[in-house]
Biotite code that builds the C-alpha atoms (Angstrom):
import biotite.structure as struc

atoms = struc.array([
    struc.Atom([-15.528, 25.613, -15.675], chain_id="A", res_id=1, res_name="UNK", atom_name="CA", element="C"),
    struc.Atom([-16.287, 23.115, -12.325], chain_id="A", res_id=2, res_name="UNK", atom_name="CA", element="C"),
    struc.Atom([-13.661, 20.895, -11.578], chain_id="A", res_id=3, res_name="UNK", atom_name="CA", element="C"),
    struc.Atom([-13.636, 17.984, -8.658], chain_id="A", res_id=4, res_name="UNK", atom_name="CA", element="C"),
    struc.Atom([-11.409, 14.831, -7.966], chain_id="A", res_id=5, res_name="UNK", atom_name="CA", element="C"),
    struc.Atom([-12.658, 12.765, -5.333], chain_id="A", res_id=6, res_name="UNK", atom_name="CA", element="C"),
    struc.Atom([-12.804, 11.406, -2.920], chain_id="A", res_id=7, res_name="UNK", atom_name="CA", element="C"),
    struc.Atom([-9.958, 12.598, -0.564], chain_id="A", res_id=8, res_name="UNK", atom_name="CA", element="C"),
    struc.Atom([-7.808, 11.397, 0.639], chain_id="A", res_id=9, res_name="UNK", atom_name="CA", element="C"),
    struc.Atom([-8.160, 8.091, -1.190], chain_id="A", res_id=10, res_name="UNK", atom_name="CA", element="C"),
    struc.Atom([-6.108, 4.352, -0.581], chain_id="A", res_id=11, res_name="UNK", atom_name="CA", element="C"),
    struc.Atom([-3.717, 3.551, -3.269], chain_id="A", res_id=12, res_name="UNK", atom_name="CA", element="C"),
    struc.Atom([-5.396, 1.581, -5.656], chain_id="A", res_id=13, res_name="UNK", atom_name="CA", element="C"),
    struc.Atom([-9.172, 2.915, -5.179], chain_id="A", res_id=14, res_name="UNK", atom_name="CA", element="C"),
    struc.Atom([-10.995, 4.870, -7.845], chain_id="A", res_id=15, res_name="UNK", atom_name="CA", element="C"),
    struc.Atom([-10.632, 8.476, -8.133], chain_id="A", res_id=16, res_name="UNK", atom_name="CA", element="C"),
    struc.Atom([-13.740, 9.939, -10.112], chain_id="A", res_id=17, res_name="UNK", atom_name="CA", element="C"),
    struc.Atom([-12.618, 13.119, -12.076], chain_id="A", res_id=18, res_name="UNK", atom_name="CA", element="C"),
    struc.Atom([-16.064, 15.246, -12.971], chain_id="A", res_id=19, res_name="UNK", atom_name="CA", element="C"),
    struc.Atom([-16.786, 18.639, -13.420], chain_id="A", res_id=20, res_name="UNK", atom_name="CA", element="C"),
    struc.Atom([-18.401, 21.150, -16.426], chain_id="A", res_id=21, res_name="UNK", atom_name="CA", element="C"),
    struc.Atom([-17.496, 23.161, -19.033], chain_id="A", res_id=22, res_name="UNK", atom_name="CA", element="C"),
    struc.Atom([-20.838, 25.544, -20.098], chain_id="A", res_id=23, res_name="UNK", atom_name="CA", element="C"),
    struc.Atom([-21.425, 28.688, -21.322], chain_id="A", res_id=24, res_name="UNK", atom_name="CA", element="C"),
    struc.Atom([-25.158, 28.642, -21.711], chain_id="A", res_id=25, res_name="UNK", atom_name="CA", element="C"),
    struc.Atom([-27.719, 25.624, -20.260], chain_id="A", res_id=26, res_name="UNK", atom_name="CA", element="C"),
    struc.Atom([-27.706, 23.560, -23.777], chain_id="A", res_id=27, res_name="UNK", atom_name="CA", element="C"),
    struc.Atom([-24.928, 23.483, -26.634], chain_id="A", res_id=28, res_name="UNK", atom_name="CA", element="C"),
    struc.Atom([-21.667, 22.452, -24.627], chain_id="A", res_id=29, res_name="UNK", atom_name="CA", element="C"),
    struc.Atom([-20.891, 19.418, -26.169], chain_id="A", res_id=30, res_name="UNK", atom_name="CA", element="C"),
    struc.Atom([-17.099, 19.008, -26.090], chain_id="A", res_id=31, res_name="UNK", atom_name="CA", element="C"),
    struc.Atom([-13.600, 17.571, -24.759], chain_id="A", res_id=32, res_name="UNK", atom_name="CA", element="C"),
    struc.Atom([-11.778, 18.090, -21.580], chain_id="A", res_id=33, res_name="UNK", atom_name="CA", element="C"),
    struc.Atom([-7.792, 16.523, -21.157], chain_id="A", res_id=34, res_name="UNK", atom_name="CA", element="C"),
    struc.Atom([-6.730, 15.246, -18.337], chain_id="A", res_id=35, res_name="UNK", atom_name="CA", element="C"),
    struc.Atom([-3.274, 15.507, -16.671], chain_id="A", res_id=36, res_name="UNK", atom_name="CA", element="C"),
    struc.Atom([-1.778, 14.825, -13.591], chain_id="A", res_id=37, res_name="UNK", atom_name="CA", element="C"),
    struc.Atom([1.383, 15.926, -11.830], chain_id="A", res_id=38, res_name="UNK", atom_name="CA", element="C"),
    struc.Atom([2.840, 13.716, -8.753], chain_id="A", res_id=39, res_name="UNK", atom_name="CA", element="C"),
    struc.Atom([3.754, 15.456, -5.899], chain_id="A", res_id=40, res_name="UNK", atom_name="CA", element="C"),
    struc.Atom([7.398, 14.499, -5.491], chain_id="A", res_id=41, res_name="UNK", atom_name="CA", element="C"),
    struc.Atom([7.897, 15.427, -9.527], chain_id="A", res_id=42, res_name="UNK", atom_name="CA", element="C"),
    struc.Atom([9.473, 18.662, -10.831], chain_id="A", res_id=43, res_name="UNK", atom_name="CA", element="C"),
    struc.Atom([6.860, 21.562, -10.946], chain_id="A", res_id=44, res_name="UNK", atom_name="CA", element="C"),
    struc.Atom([4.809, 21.837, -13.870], chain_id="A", res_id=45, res_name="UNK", atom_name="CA", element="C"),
    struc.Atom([5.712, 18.424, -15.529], chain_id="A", res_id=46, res_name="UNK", atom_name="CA", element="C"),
    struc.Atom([2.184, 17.097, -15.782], chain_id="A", res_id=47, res_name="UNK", atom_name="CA", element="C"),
    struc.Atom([1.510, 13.826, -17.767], chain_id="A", res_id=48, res_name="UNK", atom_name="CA", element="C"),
    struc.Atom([-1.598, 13.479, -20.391], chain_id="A", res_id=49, res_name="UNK", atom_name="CA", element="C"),
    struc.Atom([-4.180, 10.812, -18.284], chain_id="A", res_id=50, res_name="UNK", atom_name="CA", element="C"),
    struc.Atom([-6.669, 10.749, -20.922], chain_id="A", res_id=51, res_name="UNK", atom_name="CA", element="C"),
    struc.Atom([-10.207, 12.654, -22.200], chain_id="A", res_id=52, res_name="UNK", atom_name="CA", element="C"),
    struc.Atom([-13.724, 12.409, -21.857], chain_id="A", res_id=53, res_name="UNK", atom_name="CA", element="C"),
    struc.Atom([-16.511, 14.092, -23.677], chain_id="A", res_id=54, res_name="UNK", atom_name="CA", element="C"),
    struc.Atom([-19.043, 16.252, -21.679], chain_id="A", res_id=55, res_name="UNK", atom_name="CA", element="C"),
    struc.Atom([-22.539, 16.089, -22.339], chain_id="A", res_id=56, res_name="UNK", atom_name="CA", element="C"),
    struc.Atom([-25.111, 18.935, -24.013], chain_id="A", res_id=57, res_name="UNK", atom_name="CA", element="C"),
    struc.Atom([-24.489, 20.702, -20.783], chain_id="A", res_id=58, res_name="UNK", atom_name="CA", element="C"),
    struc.Atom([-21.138, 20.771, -20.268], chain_id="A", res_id=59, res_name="UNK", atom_name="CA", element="C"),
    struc.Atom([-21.245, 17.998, -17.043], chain_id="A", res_id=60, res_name="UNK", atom_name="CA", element="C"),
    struc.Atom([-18.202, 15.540, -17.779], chain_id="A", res_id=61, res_name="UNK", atom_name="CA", element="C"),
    struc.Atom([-17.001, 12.081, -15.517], chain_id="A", res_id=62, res_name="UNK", atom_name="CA", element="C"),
    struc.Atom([-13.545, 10.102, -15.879], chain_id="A", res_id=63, res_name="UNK", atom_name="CA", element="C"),
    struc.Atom([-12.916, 7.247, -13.368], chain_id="A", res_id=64, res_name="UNK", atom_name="CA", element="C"),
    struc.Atom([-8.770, 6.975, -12.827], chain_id="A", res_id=65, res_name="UNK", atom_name="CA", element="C"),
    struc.Atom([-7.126, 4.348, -10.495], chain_id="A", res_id=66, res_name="UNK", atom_name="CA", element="C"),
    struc.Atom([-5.631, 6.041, -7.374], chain_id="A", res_id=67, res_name="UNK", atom_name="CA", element="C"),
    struc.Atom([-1.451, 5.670, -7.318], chain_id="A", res_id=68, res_name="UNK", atom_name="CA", element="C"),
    struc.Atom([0.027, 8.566, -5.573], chain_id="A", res_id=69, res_name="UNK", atom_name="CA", element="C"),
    struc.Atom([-0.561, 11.856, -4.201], chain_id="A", res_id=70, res_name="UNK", atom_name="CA", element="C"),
    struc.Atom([-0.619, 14.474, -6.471], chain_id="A", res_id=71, res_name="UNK", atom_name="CA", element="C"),
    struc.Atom([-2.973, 17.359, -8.823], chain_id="A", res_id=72, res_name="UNK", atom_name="CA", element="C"),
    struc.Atom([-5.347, 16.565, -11.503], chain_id="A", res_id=73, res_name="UNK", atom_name="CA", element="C"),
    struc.Atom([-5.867, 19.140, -13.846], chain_id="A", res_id=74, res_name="UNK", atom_name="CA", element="C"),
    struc.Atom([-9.010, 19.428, -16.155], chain_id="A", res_id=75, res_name="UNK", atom_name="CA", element="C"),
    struc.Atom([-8.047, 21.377, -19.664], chain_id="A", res_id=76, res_name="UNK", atom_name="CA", element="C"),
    struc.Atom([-10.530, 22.571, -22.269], chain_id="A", res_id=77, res_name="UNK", atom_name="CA", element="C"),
    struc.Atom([-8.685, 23.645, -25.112], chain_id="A", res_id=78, res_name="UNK", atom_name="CA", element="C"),
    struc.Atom([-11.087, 26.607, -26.301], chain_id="A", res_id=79, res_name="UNK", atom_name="CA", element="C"),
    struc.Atom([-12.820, 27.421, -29.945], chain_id="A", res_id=80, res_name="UNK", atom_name="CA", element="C"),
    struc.Atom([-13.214, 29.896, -31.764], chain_id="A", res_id=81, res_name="UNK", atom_name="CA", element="C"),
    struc.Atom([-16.119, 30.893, -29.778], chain_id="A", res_id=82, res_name="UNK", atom_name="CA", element="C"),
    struc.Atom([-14.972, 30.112, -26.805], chain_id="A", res_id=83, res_name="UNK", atom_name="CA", element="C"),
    struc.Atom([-12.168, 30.474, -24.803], chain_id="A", res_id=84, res_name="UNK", atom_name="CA", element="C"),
    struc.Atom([-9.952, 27.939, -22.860], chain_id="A", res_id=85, res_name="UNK", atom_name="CA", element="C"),
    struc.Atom([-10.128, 27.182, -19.071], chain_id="A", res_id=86, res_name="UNK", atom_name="CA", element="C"),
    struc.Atom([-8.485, 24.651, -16.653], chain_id="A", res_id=87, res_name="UNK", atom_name="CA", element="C"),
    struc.Atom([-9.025, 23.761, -12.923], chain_id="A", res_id=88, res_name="UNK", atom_name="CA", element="C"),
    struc.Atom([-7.154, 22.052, -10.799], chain_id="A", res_id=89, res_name="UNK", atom_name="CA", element="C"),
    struc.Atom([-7.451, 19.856, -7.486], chain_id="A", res_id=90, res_name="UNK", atom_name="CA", element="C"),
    struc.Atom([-4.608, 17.745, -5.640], chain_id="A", res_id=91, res_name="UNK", atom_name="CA", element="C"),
    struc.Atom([-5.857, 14.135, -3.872], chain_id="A", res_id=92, res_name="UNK", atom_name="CA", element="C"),
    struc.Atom([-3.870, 12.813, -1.031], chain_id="A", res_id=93, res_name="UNK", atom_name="CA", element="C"),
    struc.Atom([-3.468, 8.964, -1.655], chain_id="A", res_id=94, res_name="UNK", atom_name="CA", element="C"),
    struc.Atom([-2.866, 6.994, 1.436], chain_id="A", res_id=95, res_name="UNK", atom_name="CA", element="C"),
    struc.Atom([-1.424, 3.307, 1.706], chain_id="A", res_id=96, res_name="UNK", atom_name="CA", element="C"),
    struc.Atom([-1.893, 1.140, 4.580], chain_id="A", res_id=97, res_name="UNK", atom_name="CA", element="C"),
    struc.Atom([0.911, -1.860, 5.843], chain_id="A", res_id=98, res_name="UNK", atom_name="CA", element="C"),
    struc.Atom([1.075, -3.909, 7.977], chain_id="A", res_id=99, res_name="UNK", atom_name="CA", element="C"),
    struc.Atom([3.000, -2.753, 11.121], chain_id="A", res_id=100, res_name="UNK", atom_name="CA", element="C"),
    struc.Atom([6.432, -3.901, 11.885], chain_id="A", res_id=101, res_name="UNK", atom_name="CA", element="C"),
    struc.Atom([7.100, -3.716, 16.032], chain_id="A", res_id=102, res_name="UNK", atom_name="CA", element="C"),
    struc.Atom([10.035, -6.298, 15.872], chain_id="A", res_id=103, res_name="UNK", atom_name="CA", element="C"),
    struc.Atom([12.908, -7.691, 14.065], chain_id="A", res_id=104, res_name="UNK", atom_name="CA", element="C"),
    struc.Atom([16.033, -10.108, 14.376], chain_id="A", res_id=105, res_name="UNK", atom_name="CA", element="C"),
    struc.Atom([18.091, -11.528, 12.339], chain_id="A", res_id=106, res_name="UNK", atom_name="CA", element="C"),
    struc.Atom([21.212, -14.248, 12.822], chain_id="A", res_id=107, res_name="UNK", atom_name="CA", element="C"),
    struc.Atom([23.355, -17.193, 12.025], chain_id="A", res_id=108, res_name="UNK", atom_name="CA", element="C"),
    struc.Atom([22.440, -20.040, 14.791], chain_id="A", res_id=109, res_name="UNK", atom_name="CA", element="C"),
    struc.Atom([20.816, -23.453, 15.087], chain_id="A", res_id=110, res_name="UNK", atom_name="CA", element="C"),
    struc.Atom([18.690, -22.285, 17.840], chain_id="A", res_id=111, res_name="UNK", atom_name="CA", element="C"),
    struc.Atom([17.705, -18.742, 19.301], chain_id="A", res_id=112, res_name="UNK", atom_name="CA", element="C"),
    struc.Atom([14.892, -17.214, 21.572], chain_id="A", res_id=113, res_name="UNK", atom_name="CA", element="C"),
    struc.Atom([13.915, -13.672, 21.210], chain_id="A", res_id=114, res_name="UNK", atom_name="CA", element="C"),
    struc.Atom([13.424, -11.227, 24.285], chain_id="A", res_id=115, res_name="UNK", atom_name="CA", element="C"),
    struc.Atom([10.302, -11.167, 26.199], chain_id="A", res_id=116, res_name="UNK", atom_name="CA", element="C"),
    struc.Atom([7.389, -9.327, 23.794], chain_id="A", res_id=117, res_name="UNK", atom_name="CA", element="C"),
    struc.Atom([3.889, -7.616, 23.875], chain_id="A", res_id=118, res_name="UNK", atom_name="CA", element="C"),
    struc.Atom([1.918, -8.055, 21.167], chain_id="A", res_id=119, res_name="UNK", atom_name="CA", element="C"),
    struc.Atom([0.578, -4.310, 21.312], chain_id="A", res_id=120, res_name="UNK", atom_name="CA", element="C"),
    struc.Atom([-2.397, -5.649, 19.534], chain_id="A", res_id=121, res_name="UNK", atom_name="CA", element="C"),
    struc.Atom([-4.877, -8.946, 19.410], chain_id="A", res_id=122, res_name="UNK", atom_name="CA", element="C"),
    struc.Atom([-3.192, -10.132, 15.978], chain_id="A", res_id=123, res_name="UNK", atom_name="CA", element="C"),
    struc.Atom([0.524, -10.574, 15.129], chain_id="A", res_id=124, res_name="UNK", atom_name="CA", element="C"),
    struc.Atom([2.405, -12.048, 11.952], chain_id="A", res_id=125, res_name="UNK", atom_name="CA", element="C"),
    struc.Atom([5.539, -12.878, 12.051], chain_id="A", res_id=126, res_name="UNK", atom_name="CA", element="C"),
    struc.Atom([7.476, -13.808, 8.939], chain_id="A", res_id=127, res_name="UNK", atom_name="CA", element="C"),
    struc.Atom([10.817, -15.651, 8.707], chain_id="A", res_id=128, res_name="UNK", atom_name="CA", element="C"),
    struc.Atom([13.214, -15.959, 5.422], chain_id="A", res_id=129, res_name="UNK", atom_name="CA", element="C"),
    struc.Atom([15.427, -18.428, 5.736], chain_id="A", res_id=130, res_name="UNK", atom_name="CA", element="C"),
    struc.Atom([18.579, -20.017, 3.420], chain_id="A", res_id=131, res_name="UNK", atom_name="CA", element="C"),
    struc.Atom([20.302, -23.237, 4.570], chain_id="A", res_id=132, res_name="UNK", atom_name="CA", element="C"),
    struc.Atom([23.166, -25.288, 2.949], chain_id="A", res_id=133, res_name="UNK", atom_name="CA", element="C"),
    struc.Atom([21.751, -27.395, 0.419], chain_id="A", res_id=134, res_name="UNK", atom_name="CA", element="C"),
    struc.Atom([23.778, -30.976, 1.693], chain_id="A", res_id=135, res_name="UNK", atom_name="CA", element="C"),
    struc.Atom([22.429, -32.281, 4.764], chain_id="A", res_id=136, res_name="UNK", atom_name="CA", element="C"),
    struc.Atom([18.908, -32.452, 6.083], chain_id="A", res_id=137, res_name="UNK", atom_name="CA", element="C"),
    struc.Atom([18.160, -28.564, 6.278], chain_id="A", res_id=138, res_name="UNK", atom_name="CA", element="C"),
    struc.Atom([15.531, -28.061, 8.150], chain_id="A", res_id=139, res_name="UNK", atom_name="CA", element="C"),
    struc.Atom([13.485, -24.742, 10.370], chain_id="A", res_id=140, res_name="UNK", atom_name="CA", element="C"),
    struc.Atom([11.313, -24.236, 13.092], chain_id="A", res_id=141, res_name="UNK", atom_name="CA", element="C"),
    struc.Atom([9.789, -21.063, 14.179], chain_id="A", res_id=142, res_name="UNK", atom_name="CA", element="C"),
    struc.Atom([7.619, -20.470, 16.933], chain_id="A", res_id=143, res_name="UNK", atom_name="CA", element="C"),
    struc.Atom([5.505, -18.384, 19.380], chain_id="A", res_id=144, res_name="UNK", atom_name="CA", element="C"),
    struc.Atom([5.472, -19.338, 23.272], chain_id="A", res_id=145, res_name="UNK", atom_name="CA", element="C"),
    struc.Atom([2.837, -17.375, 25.389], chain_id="A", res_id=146, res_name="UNK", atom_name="CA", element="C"),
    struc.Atom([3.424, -16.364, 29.098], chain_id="A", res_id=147, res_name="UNK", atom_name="CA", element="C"),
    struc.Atom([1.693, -18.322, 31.033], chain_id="A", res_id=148, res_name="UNK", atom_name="CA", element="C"),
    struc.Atom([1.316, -21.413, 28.645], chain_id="A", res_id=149, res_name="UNK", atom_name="CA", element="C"),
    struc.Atom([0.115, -21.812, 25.075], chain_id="A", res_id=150, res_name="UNK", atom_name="CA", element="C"),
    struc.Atom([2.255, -22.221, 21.747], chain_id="A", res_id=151, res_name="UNK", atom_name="CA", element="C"),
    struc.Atom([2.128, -22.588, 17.956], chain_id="A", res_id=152, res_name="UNK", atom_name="CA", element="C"),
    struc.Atom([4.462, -22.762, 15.464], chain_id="A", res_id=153, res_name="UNK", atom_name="CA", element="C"),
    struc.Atom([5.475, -23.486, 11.637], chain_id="A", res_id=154, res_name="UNK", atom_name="CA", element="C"),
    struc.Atom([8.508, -25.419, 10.037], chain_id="A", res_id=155, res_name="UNK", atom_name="CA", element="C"),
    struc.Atom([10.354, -25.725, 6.804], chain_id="A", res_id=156, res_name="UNK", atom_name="CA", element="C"),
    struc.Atom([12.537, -28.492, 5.451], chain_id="A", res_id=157, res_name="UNK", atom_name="CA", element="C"),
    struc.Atom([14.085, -26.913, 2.536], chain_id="A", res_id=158, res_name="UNK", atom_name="CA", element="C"),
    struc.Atom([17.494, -25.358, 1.809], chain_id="A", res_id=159, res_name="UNK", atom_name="CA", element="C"),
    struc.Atom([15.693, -21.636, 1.515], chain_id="A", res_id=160, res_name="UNK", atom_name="CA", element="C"),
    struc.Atom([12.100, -20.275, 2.027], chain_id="A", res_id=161, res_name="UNK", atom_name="CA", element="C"),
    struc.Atom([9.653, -18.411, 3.610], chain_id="A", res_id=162, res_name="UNK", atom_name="CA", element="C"),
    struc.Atom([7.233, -18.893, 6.428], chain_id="A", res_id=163, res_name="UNK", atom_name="CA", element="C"),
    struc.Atom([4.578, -17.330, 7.917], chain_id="A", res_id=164, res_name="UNK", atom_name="CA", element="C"),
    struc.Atom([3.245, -17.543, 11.928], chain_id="A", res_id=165, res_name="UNK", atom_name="CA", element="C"),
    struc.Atom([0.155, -15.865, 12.196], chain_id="A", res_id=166, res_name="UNK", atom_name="CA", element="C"),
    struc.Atom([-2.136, -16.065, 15.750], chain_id="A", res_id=167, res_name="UNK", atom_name="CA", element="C"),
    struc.Atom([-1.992, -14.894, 19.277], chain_id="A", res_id=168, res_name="UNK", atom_name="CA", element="C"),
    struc.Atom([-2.035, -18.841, 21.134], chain_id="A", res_id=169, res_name="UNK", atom_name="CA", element="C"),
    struc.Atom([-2.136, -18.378, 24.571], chain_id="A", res_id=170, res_name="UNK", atom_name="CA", element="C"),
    struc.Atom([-1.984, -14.581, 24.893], chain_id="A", res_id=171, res_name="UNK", atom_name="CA", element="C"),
    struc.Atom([-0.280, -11.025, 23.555], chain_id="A", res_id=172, res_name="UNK", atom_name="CA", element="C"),
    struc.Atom([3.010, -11.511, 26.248], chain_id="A", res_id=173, res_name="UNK", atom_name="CA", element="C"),
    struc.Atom([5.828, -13.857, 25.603], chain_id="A", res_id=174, res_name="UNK", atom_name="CA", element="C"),
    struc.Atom([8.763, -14.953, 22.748], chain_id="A", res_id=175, res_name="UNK", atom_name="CA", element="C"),
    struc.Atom([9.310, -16.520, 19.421], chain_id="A", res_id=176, res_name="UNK", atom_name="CA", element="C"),
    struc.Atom([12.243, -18.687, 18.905], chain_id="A", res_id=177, res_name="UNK", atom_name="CA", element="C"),
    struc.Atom([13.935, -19.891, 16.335], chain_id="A", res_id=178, res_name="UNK", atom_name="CA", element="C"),
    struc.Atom([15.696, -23.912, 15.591], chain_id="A", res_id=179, res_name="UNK", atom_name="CA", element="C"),
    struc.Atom([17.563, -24.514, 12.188], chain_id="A", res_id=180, res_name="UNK", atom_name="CA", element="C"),
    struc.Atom([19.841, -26.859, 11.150], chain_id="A", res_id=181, res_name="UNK", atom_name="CA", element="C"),
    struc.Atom([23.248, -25.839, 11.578], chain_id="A", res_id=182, res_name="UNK", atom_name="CA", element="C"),
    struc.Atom([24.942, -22.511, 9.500], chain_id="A", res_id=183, res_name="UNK", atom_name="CA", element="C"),
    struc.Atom([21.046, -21.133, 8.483], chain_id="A", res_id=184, res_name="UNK", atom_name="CA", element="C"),
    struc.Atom([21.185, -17.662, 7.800], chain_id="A", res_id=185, res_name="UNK", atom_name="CA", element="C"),
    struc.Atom([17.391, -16.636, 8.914], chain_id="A", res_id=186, res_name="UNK", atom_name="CA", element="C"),
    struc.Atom([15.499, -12.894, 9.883], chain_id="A", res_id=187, res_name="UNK", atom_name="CA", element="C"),
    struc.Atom([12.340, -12.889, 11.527], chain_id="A", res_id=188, res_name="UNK", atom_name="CA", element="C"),
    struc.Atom([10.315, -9.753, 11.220], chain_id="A", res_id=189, res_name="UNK", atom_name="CA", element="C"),
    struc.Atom([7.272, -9.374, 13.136], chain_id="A", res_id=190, res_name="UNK", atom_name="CA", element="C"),
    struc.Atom([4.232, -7.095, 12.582], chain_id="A", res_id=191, res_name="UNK", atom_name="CA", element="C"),
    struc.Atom([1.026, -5.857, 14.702], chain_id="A", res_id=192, res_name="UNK", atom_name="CA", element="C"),
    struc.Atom([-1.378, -3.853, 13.512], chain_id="A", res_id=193, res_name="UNK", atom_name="CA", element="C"),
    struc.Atom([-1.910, -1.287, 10.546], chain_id="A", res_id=194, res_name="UNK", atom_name="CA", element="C"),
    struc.Atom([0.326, 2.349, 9.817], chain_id="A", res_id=195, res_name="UNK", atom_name="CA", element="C"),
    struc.Atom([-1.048, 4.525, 6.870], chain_id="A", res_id=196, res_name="UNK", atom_name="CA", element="C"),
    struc.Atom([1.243, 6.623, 4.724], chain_id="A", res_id=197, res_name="UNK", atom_name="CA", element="C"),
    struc.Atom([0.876, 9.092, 1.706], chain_id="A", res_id=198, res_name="UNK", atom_name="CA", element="C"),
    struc.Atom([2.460, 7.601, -0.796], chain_id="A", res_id=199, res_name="UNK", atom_name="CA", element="C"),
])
């Protein structure tokens, strides 16, 4: 018995493609191979059934299977009365990539300017969450000043929300600030490139 899951390392949510054979002579190996799969932060041995597929006359089988996490696939035929059982197994690394977070703050004013920053790449977002009274006029303002000149910026008018600033006006160096109404609880978080992980 051949056994292969691939490719690896794979991004979460990509198609793994489980194939192998199961022969003992060139023509006549019609049968079933299981499936299983056991994550790699789970207890040892407790692998869950992922399914079957039928190999052809010689023995070649295929299985697509949606990437989640890291772990090892495991190929099972059973065995007959002619033949006896086998199993193979291969472990995938999946990876996940996120956004980068460089920067965060978070506070309780009407208006607020963040230290001076360096966008360590081309492209930022920054992302604020926001919740306001609900009397009054409530009302925020986030935005991005570059050294040297150049802005932009986004707004809100309602008592809670979220926003998104997404650019590089005016160049990689300078500060965001933030204007509310008064007593707005608000966090800007802001990210700059890609990380990958194994999930």
């Amino acid at each position: 018995m051949s056994f292969d899951a691939g490719p690896e390392p794979v991004v979460k949510g990509a198609t793994i493609t489980l194939t192998g054979r199961v022969w003992r002579t060139a023509r006549g190996n019609q049968t079933t191979v299981d499936f299983y799969f056991h994550p790699a932060t789970a207890p040892a041995n407790s692998y869950t059934y992922q399914g079957s597929a039928t190999t052809t006359d010689a023995g070649d089988f295929r299985r697509r299977v949606v990437a989640q996490t890291t772990g090892t696939w495991k190929a099972v035929f059973a065995g007959s009365a002619s033949r006896r059982n086998a199993a193979r197994l291969d472990t995938v690394q999946v990876f996940q990539r996120r956004s980068r977070e460089i920067a965060g703050w978070s506070a309780q004013t009407p208006s607020w300017q963040s230290p001076a920053l360096r966008i360590p790449t081309p492209e930022y977002k920054a992302v604020v969450n926001w919740t306001c009274p609900a009397t009054g006029s409530p009302f925020i303002h986030l935005s991005w000043t570059a050294r040297g000149g150049g802005s932009e910026y986004v707004h809100g008018a309602q008592p809670a929300g979220a926003l998104t600033l997404a650019g590089h006006a005016g160049g990689r160096r300078g500060s965001f600030r933030v204007t509310t109404s008064a007593d707005c609880t608000w966090r800007v978080r802001v990210f700059s490139g890609i990380t990958v992980f194994q999930v």
